[in-house]
N, C-alpha and C positions, 0 to 999 in steps of 0.2 A: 766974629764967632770963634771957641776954640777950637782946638783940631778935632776933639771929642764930638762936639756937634755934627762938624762938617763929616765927620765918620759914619754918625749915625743916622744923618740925612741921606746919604751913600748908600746904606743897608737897606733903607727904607724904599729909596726910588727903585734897588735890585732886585725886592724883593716884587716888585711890582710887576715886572717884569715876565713871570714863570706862569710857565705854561698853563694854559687852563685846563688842561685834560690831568694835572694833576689835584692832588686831592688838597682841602683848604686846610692845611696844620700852618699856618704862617697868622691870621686872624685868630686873636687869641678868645678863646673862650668867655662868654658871660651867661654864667649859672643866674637863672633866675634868683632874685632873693625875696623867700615870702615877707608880706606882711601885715602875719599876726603869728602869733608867739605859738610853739605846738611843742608838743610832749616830745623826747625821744623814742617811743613809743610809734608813736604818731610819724616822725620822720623816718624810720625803718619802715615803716610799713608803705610808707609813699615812693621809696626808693626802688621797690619792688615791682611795684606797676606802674607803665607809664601811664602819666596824668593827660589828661584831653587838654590842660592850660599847660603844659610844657609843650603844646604840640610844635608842629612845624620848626625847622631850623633850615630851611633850604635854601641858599646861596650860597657857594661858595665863596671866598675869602672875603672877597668884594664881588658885585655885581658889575662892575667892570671886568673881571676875568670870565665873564659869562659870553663864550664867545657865539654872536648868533650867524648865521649862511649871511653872507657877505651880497649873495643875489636870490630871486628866487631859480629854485633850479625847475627845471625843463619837466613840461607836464610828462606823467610816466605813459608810454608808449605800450599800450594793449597788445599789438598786432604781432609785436616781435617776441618767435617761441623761446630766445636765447637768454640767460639772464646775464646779463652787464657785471663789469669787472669796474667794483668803486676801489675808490684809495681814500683814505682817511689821513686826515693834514694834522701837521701841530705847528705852528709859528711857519704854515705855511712853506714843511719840507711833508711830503709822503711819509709817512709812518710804516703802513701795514695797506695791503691791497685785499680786497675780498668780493666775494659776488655777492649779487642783490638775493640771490634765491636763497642764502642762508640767512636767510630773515625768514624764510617758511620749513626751513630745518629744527623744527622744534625740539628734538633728539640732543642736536648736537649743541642748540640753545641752554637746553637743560644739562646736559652733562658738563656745558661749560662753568653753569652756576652750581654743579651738585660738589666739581674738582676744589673752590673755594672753602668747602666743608660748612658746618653748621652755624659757628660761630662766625661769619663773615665779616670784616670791618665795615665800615663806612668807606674808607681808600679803597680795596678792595671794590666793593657792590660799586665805585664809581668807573673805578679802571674797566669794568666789565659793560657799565652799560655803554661808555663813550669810546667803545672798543673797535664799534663799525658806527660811528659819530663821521658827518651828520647822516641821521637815519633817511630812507628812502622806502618808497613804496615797492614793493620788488613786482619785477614781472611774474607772470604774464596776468597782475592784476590790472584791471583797467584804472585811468587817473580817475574817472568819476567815482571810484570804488572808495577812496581815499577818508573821506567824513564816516564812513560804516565803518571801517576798520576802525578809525580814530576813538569814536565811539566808545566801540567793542573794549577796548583795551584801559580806556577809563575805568570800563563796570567792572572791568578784571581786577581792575587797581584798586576798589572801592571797597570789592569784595576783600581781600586780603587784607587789607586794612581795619585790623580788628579792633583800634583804639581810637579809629577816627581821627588819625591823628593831621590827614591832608584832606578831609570829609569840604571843611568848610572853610571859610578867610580868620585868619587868627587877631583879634583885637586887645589894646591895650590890657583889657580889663582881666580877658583871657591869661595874657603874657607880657607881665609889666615891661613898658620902654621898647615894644615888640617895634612900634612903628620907628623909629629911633635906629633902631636896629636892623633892621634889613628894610629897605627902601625899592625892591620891588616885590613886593608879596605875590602871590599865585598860589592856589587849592583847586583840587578837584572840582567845584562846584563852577568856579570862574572859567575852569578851561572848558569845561562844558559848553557855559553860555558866549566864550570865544567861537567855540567849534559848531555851534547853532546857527549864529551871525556868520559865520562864513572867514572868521579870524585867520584861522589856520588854511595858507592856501598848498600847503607841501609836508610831507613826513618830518622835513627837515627843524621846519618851525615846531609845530609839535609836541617833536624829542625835546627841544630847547627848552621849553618851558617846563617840560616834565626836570628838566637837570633842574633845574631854577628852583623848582618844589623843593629838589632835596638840599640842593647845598642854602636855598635858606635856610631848613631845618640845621644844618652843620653849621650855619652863622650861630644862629641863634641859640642854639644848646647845647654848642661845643663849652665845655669847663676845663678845667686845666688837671684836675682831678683824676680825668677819666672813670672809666663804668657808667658812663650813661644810658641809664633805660631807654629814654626817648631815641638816643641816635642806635642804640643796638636795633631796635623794634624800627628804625627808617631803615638801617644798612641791610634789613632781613627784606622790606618791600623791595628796596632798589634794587638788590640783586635778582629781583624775579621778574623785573619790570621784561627786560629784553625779550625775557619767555613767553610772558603774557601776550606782547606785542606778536612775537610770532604765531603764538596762536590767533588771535584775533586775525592776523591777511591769510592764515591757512584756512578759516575756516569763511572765511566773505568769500576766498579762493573757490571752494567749493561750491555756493552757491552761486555764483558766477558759470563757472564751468555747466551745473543744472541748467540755466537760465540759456544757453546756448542750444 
């Protein structure tokens, strides 16, 4: 082989490498390409609103950087009034340490997501949500509480989601070469019928597959271009996700505390 190869097999295995909790610019972009012929006209005007067939892009670079809990973690403990001191891992050093009860901090959920501004990337809304990764049910909600919140946070998701664009499973037909192209797909509707069947036994899983939604979305409708409608209209959900999700255990929290 020449050295040129053997150089850029090098790049390739390093790039391999990098951390998941970073955001996927190394996977390079494939813009869908229509086909049948349309006006100029016709393509500004499409550029404008995201399309229901551009949907979803969500995996990151590869779905091998998709890193899932390594075990299941420890059912959440009802009884204890204190909330727990988690640390969030990257290649398996401590990153950042946080408490479980700022998952029912919706204040400072939201002021996290308001400090990113309106315009939020995609890197961005990622770094925010894999911020307190992997997520945890926080105390003092009980473990059985777990599938209500999970729930809740979907319809939160579904709602905000004004283009439908993680509504349902995205198909060839939908987004040519889709299958081709991200090799684990996940939608709202799927994590549903996971979280009915009893798929999801922890917070941790969950979140997992919620990142999964989006960075297929970032596989799939990242261009090289940039201005993409479709990933501005995900990176605007993702960064709301973490808030929703607070909301959703603050508020099963209160019915809980009732039921007492």
């Amino acid at each position: 082989e020449s050295l040129g190869e053997v150089e850029a097999a090098a790049e390739i295995i390093e790039n391999q490498r990098e951390d998941a909790a970073e955001p996927p610019v190394g996977r390079q972009r494939r813009a869908r390409k229509s086909t049948s012929a349309a006006t100029p006209e016709a393509e500004k005007q499409q550029s404008r609103t995201p399309s229901k067939k551009g949907k979803k892009r969500a995996a990151a670079k590869s779905n091998e950087d998709i890193v899932e809990p390594a075990g299941e973690p420890k059912p959440e403990l009802a009884s204890s009034p204190r909330s727990r001191r988690r640390s969030a891992r990257a290649n398996g050093k401590v990153v950042k340490q946080y408490n479980d009860s700022e998952f029912l901090d919706v204040p400072l959920l939201k002021k996290e997501r308001e400090e990113l501004g309106k315009n939020v990337s995609f890197a961005e809304a990622r770094q925010l949500f894999t911020k307190r990764s992997p997520w945890v049910l926080p105390e003092p909600l009980d473990s059985s509480k777990f599938q209500e919140v999970a729930l809740a946070t979907l319809k939160k998701v579904e709602k905000i989601d004004r283009y439908s664009l993680f509504a349902e499973p995205v198909s060839d037909d939908d987004a040519p070469d889709y299958s081709k192209i991200v090799k684990k797909p996940i939608d709202l509707s799927t994590m549903k019928t996971k979280l009915e069947k009893g798929k999801y036994k922890s917070a941790a899983y969950f979140s997992s597959d919620l990142l999964l939604m989006f960075d297929n979305c970032k596989l799939y409708n990242d261009d090289e271009d940039g201005g993409n409608d479709v990933l501005d209209e995900a990176a605007r959900i993702f960064a709301l996700v973490p808030e929703l999700y607070g909301e959703a255990c603050l508020s099963v929290l209160k019915k809980q505390n009732k039921e007492k």
